[in-house]
C-alpha positions as CSV (number, residue, x, y, z in Angstrom):
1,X,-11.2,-6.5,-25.8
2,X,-10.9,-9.6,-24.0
3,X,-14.0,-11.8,-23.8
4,X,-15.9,-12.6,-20.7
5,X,-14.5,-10.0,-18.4
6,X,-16.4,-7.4,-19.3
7,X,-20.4,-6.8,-17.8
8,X,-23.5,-7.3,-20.0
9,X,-23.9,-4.0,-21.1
10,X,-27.3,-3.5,-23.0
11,X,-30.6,-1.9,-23.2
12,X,-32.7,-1.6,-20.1
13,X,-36.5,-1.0,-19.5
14,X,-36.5,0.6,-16.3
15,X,-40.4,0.8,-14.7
16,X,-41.4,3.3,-11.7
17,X,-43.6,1.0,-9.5
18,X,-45.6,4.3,-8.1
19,X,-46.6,5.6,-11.8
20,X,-46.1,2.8,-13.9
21,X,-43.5,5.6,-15.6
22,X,-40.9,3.6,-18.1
23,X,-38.1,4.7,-19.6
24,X,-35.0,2.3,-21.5
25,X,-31.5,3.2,-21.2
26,X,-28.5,1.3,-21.7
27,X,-27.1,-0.4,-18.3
28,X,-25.1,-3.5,-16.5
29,X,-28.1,-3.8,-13.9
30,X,-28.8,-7.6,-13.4
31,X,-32.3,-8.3,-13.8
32,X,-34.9,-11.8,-14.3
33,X,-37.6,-10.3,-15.6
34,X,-38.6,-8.6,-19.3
35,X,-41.3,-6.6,-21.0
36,X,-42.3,-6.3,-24.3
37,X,-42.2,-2.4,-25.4
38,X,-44.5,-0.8,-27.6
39,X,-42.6,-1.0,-30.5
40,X,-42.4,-4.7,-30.1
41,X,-38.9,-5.0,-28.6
42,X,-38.5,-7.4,-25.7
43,X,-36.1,-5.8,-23.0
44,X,-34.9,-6.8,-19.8
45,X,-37.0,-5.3,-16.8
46,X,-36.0,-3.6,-13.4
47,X,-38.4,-2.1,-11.1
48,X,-37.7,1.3,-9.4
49,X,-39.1,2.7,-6.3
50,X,-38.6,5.9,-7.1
51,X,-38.0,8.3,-10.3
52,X,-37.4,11.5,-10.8
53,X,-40.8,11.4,-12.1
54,X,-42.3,10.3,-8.6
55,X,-39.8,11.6,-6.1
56,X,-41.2,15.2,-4.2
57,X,-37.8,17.3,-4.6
58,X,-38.3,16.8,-8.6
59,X,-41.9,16.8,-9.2
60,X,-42.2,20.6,-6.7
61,X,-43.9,18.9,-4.2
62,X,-41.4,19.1,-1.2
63,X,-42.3,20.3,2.1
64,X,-39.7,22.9,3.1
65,X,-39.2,22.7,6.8
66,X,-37.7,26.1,7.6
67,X,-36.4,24.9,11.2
68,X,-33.3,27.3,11.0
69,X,-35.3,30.9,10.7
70,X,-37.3,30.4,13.6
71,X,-34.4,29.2,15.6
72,X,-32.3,32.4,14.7
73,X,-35.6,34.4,15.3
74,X,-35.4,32.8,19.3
75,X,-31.9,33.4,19.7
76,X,-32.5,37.1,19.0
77,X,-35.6,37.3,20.8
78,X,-34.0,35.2,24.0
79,X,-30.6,37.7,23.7
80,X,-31.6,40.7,22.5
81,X,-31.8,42.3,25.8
82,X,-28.0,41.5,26.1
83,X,-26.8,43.4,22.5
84,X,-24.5,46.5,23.0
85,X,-26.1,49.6,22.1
C-alpha cells in the first residue's frame, strides 16, 4: 500500500450524549478529544446524539401515528352511499 493516502483507520470510543452509553469500534471519524477506557486504554472520542440505545424506533418506544386507517375509514364513510349494490 502506498503511504499517506490512505485515512487513519483505528479504534474509536464512540459516547451517546443522552445515556452516557459507550461503545469502541474501529473507524476513520476525525475526532480532538479522548477517554481513557476501563481497561486502561486511551482512545480517541466522538460524541453521538443518538444510538440505537437512545433512539425510540429501537428502544420500542415509538409512537405509531396510524393517520392512513382513519383516512380510508372517511373515504368509506363519505362514499359509501355511492357503492354499487
Amino acid at each position: 500500500m502506498k503511504d499517506g493516502i490512505h485515512p487513519n483507520y483505528r479504534d474509536v470510543c464512540f459516547v451517546d450524549l443522552s445515556n452516557g452509553f459507550k461503545f469502541v469500534t474501529r473507524s476513520c471519524a476525525p475526532t480532538k478529544e479522548s477517554i481513557k477506557m476501563e481497561d486502561g486504554r486511551e482512545l480517541p472520542l466522538f460524541k453521538l446524539e443518538t444510538t440505537s440505545e437512545s433512539h425510540p424506533f429501537y428502544t420500542g418506544q415509538q409512537k405509531s401515528v396510524d393517520t392512513l386507517g382513519g383516512r380510508v375509514e372517511k373515504f368509506r364513510n363519505k362514499f359509501a352511499q355511492f357503492s354499487k349494490k
